[in-house]
C-alpha positions in Angstrom: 0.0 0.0 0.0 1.4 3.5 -1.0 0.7 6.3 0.7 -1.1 9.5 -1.3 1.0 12.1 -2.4 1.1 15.5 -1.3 -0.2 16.4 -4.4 -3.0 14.2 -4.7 -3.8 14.6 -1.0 -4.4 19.1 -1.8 -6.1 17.6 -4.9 -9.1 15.8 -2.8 -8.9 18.9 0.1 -9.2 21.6 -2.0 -12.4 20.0 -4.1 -13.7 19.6 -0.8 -12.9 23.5 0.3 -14.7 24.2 -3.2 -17.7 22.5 -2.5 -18.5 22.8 0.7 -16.9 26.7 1.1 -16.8 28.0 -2.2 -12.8 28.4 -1.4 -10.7 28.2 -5.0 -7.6 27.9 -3.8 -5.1 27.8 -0.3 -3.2 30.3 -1.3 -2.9 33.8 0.5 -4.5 36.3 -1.5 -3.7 39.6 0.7 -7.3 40.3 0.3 -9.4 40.0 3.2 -12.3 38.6 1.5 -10.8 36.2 0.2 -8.5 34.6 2.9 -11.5 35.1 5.5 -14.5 33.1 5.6 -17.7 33.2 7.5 -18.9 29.4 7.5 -21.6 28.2 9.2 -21.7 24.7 11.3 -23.7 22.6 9.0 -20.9 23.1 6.1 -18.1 22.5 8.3 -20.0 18.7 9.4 -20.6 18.7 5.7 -16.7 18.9 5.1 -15.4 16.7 7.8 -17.9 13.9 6.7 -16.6 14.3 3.0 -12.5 14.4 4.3 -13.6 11.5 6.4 -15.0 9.6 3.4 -12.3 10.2 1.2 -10.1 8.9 3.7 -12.4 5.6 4.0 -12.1 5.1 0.1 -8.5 5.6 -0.1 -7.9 2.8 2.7 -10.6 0.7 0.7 -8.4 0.9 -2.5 -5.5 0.2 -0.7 -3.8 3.6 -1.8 -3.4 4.5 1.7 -2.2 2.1 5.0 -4.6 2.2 7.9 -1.7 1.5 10.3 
């Protein structure tokens, strides 16, 4: 079993960001609006459950150890 790369790992977070906070990237933008967000509870459960899955599937495709 391999472990994800760094790569693919920001890959999977950041379509999360995008779809459960409308965030595009995780790079500092010096612009307030941008690199602040106001969330609200429901989307950050949302976004746990979906980084939570993804790291089910990748240990069900062996493409990650669950040592």
């Amino acid at each position: 079993m391999t472990s994800p790369t760094k790569t693919e790992t920001e890959a999977v977070l950041l379509e999360i960001a995008r779809n459960h906070f409308f965030i595009e990237t995780f790079n500092t933008q010096n612009i307030d609006w941008l690199d602040f967000h106001e969330v609200s509870v429901r989307s950050i459960r949302s976004a746990l459950e979906a980084a939570f899955a993804a790291g089910q599937a990748a240990v069900k495709t062996g493409s990650v150890s669950h040592d």
